[in-house]
N, C-alpha and C positions, 0 to 999 in steps of 0.2 A: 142102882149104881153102887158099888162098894170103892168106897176110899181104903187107902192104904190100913189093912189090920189094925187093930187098936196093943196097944201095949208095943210096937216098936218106935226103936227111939230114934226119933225124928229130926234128933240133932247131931248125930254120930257122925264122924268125919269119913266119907266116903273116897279110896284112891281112885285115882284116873285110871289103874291096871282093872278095879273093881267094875269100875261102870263101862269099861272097853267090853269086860266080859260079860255084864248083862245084857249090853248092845248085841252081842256076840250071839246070844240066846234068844234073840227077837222082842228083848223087850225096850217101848218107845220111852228112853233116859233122855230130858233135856235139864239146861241149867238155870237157875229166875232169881237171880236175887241172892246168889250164893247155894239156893236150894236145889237138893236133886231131885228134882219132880219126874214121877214114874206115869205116863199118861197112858197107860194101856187101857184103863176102866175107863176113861174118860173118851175114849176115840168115838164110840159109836153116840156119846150125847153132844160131840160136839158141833155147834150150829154154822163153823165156816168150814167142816170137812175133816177128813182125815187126811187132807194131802199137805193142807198148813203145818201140822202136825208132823207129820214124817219129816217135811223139810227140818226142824227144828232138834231132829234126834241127836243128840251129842253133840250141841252148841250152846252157847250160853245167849240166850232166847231172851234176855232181860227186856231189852227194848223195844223188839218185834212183841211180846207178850204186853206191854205199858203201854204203847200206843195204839195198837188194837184193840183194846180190850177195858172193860170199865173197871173202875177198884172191887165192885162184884166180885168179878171173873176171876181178876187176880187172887183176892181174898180165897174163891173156889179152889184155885189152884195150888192151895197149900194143902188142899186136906189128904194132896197125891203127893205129900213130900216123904222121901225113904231115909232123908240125910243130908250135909251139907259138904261143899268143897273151901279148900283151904286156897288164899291168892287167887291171883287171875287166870282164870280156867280161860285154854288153850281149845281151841275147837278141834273137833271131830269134823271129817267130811260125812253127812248122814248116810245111811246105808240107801238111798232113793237117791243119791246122787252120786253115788259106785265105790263108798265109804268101804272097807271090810274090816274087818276087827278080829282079834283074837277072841277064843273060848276061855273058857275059866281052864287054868292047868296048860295051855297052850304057851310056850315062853319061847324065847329068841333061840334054844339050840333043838328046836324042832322042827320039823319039816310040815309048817303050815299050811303048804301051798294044797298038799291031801285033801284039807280039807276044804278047800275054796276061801281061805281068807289071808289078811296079811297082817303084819305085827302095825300096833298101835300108831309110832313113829312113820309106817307105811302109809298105811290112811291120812295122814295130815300133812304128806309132806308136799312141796311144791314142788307138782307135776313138772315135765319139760312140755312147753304148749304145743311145739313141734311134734311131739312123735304120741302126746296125750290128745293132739287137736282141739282140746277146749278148757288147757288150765288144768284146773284140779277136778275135774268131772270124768268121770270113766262115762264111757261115748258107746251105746248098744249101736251095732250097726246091722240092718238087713245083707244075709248072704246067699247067695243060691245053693253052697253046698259044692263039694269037691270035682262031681261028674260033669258041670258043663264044660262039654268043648269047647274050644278056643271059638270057633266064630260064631259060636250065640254067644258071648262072656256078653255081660251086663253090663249096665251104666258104672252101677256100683262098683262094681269091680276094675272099672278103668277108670273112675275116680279115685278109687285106692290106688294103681295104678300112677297117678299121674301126682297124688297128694302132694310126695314130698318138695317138687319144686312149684307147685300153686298154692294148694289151699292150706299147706302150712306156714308160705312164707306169709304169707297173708292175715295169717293167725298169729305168727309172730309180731310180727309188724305192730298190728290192735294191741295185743299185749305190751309192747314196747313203747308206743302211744302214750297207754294209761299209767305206766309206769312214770313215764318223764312229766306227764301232766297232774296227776292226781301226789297228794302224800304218800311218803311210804308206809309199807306196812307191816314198820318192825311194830313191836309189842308195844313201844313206849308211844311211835307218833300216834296210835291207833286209840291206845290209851285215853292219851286227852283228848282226839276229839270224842269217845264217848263220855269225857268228865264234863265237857265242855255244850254238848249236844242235851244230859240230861242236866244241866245247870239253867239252859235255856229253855228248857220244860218243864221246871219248877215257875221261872220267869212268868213263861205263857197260860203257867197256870192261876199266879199271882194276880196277872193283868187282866185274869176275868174273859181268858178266849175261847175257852171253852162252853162263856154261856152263851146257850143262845137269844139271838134276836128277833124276838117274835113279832116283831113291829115289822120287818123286812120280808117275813113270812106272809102278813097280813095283804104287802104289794103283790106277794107271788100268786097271792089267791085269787086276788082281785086280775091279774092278768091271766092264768088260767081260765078263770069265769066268762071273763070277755071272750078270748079264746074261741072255747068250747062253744058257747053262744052263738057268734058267727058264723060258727060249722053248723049246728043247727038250723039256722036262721037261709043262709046257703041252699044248705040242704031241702028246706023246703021250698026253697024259691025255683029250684029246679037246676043251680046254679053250680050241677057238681065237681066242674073242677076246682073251681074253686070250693067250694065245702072241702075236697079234699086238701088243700093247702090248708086250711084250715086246724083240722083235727090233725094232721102230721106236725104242725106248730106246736099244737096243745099235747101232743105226744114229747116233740123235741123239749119243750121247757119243761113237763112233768119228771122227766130223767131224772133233772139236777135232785128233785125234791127226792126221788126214790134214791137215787145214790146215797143223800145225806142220811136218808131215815135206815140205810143198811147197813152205814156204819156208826148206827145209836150216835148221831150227832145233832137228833133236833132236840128230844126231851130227854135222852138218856137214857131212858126207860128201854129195855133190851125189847120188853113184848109190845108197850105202846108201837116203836119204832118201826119194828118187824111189823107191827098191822098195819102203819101208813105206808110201810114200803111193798105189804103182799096187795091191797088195793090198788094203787099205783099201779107194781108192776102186771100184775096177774088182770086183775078186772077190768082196770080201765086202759093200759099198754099191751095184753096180752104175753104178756114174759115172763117168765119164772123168776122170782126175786131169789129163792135157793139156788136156782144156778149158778147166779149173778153171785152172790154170798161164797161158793166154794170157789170157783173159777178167781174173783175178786181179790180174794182173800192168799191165796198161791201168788199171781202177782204181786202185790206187795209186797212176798219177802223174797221170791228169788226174781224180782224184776228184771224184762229184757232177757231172761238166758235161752239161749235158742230150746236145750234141752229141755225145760220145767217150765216157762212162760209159757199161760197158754194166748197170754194177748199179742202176741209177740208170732206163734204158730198157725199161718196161714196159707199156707201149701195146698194147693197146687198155683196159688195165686200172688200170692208177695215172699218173697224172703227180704228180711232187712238185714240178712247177715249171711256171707259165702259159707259158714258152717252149713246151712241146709240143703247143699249138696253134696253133704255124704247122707241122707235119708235118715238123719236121726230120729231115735227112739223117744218119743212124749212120754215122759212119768207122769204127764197128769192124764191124755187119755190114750195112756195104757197102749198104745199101737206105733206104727212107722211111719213118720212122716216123708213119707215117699218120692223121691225128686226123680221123675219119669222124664218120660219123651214130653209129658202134655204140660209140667210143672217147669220144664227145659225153656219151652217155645213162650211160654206165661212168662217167667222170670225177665227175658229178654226186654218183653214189652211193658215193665210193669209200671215204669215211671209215664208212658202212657195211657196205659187203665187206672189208672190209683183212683183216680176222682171216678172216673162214671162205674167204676166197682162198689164204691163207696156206696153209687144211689140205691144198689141193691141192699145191704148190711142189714137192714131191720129183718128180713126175709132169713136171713144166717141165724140171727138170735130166735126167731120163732124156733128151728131147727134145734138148737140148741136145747132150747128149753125144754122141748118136747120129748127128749132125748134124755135129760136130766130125771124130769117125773118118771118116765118108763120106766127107765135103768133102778128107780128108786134108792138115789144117793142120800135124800136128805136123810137128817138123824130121826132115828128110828124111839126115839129113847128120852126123856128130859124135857128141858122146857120146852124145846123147839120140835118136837114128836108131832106136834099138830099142821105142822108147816105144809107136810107134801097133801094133805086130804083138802085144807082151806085151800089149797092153789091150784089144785086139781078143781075143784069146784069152781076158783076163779076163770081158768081155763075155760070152762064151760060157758059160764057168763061172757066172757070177752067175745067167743065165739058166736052167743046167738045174740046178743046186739050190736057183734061190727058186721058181723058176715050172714046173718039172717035178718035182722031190723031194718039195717042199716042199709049194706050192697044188695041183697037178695029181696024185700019189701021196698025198699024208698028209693030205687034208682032201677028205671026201667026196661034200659038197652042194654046186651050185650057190651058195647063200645063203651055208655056211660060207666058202667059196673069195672070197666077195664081201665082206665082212665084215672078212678076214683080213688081205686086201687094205689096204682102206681104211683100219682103224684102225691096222695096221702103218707106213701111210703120212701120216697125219693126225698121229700120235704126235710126226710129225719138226716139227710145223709152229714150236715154238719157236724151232727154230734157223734158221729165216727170220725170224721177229719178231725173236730178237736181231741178224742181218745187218744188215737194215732200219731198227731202232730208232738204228743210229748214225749214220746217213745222212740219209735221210728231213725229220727235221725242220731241216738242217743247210742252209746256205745254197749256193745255184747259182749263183748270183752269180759272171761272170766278169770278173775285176781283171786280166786283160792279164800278158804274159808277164815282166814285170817283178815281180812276187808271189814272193816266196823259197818254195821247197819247205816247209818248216816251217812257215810260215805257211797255205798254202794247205790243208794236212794239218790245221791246227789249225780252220782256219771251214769248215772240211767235214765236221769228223767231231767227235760227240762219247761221253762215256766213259759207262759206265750203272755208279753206287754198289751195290754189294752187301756182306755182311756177309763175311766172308773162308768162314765154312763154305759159301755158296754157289757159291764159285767154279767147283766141281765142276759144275754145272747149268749156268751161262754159258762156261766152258772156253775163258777168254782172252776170248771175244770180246765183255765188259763193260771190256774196255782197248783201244777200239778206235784213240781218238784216240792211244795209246801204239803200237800194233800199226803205226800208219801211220807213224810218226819213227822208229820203228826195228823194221822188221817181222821179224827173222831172231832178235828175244831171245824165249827159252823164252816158251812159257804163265807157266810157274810165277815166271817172274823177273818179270813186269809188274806186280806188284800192288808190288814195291818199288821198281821204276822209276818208278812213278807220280806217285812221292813228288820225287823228280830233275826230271820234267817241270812237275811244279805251281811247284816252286822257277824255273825256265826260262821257262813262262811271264809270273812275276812280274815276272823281271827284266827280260824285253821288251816288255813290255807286252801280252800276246795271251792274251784271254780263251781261260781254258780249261772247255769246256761237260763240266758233272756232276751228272746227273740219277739219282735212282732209277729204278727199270724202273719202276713207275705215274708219276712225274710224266715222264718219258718217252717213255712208250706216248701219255701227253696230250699232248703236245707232235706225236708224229707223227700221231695222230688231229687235232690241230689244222691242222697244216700240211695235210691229205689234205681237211681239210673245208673250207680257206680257198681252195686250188686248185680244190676242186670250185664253191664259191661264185662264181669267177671263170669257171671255165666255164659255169655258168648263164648268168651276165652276158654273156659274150659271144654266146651262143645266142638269149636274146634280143634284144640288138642287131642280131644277123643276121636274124635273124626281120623286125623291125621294117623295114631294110633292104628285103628282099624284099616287105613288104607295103606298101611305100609306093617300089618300081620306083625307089628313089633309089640304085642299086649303087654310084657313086662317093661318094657322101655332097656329093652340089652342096647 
């Protein structure tokens, strides 16, 4: 790896015109701490991806960078400084989220457009959500191209068609929502709550919630043990439905534990962590914890956005938001998420598939993963280089003692092997419903790159009420809107951070969402059926459209 040259000076005061134009030139300029950190050398060592990264291009990263990341990392990330900025640096929209920026020598009385970008002041300005459709995001859309004739036209294009009096009013609307509900976001209100956000992260750092509680650890092992045993015990009794309730329990609780250890929140330790989270995920869950690590990692900073969420991008089977029927374009994988005839007919019904889709989910993550090692995303480079060959190997293990020991030796019918399968895997489906239930009914709404990290964590995500003996069964992730302001504190410390964030809220004014898991679950069954009710509408719109040959709406 080569850090920034030796001999430039590393505290030169760098213009906004400067770093527009090195953005300009493809190089990845974010902002940390007043510092201009150049991460080009750094992309292919880094162990949450290069998509965290790109989001992060010409913004001032300071927070997303401190709560992610240990004082390590951080400390790392100076040896890629080029310079510093003067006052409070103004964000850039990144170039991965349809940012464009001037070249070096490119200035206002030239005709930029030549060369496919726009002046500085252009890139950051705030879009019209109307005729922009998602805020400050330039929106890729799938087209068929100039030749088709009127009676093959497309979906998409009689969505386009029909946008301006549907899915922009509607787009408005969200925006107008968040506007009247949330702070606004001049410079100043934005200001304090980030003064106020890391004042109470000094606090939480103060109060010791950062360490962890290995005593609470010690019960998690002691109930995986039992667990695990059962399913054994089960298992050989001949008992395989149940065995398989079993082992899908001792999968559902193992999560919490891989979650914490992937975001270095049990020991701290970047590599100890990573090996209790590649064991977990890889050997004994069968999952790629680098997956889990890039995909994870993308969520957290642009949470919920139809475009760049991928937890969020579940097409051809959920939308939680009328953006995804114009087919938007996934910056994280790379392709169209396509709102067809069979995405149409899904959508409608989705508030009643939600749950028995759900029972399937572990089955999607196999895919995933699998998909992740092939493609060979992990870093290639640095401490994390060893990642994809241990998980590859994990992979292999998982596979011949669940599916050759296990289903394939110790269960002897067709049926049993079927069964075993299923309910093993079905078991897990709460801890989708918990993922989802924080997300899901949380707003999509994009307010432009001017929205402080705290705040955008706060209207994207909410926390689900439980009694404290259930914590065990939700395992952190009913503190999800806490998990996001500071995702590296223990499981066990959030339930008293909680109390810190509620008090933080107050004093910024930013609703903070607290639902029990029923009025919850209502809520996302709401949103799922309000979305589906708006694809109806649009459907027949289109319909209507095509049966009255009026495509442009004259």
């Amino acid at each position: 790896m080569s850090p920034v040259r030796a001999g430039l000076d590393r505290n030169r005061i760098i213009s906004r015109r400067e770093i527009e134009g090195l953005i300009a030139q493809g190089q990845l300029i974010l902002i940390v701490e007043g510092r201009v950190i150049k991460a080009d050398a750094w992309l292919p060592y880094h162990p949450g991806g290069d998509k965290a990264i790109r989001h992060m291009v010409g913004k001032d990263a300071t927070d997303e960078v401190t709560v992610l990341h240990s004082v390590e990392a951080k400390e790392k990330a100076k040896t890629f400084q080029i310079g510093r900025v003067e006052g409070i640096w103004k964000n850039f929209k990144p170039p991965i989220q349809g940012g464009r920026f001037r070249l070096p020598g490119q200035e206002n009385g030239i005709d930029i457009q030549e060369e496919g970008t726009e002046s500085s002041d252009a890139s950051t300005r705030s879009s019209s959500p109307v005729f922009d459709l998602s805020g400050d995001v330039l929106v890729k859309r799938h087209t068929t191209g100039t030749s088709t004739p009127l009676s093959s036209v497309s979906s998409e294009e009689l969505s386009a068609s029909t946008r301006p009096s549907f899915i922009d009013a509607i787009t408005q609307k969200e925006i107008d929502f968040d506007y009247a509900k949330y702070p606004a976001l001049d410079e100043a209100t934005q200001q304090h709550i980030i003064e106020r956000y890391r004042i109470l992260h000094e606090r939480i750092k103060a109060e010791g919630l950062y360490q962890c509680n290995y005593t609470a650890y010690a019960a998690e092992m002691a109930r995986y043990t039992l667990l695990f045993s059962l399913f054994l015990i089960t298992l050989r009794a001949g008992w395989y439905a149940t065995s398989g309730i079993f082992l899908g329990a001792t999968w559902h609780q193992l999560v919490f534990t891989a979650h914490d250890a992937c975001h270095i929140g049990i020991t701290h330790n970047f590599q100890i962590d990573t090996g209790i989270a590649i064991l977990i995920a890889d050997f004994i869950g069968g999952l790629s914890m680098g997956w889990w690590k890039r995909s994870h990692n993308v969520h957290h900073i642009v949470t919920n956005s139809p475009e760049h969420d991928p937890d969020i991008q579940h097409l051809p089977f959920f939308a939680v938001s009328h953006r995804f029927f114009d087919s938007l374009f996934s910056t994280y994988h790379n392709w169209i998420l396509k709102y067809d005839s069979f995405a149409t007919t899904m959508v409608q019904m989705q508030h009643y598939l939600y749950y028995p889709i759900l029972l399937f989910g572990r089955f999607n993550l196999y895919v995933q993963s699998w998909m992740f090692l092939a493609m060979g995303y992990s870093p290639k480079k640095g401490i994390a280089r060893w990642h994809r060959t241990i998980e590859i190997i994990g992979q292999c293990f998982f596979w011949y003692w669940f599916g050759y020991l296990v289903v394939y030796r110790s269960i002897p019918t067709a049926w049993d092997r079927f069964s075993f399968i299923m309910l093993s895997h079905m078991i897990t489906a709460p801890l989708h419903a918990q993922i989802t239930l924080s997300h899901f009914a949380m707003s999509t709404a994009d307010l432009g790159v001017h929205e402080s990290f705290p705040q955008r964590m706060l209207r994207t995500t909410m926390d689900v009420d439980c009694p404290q003996w259930l914590d065990f069964f939700h395992g952190g992730l009913q503190f999800q809107a806490i998990h996001h302001l500071y995702p590296r504190i223990p499981r066990h410390n959030l339930r008293r951070t909680q109390k810190l964030v509620q008090a933080f809220c107050k004093e910024v004014d930013i609703p903070y969402a607290l639902f029990g898991f029923v009025d919850g679950s209502k809520q996302v069954i709401g949103r799922l059926g309000e979305v589906g009710r708006q694809a109806a509408m649009l459907a027949k719109c289109q319909q209507a459209i095509v049966e009255s040959s009026d495509y442009y709406m004259h």
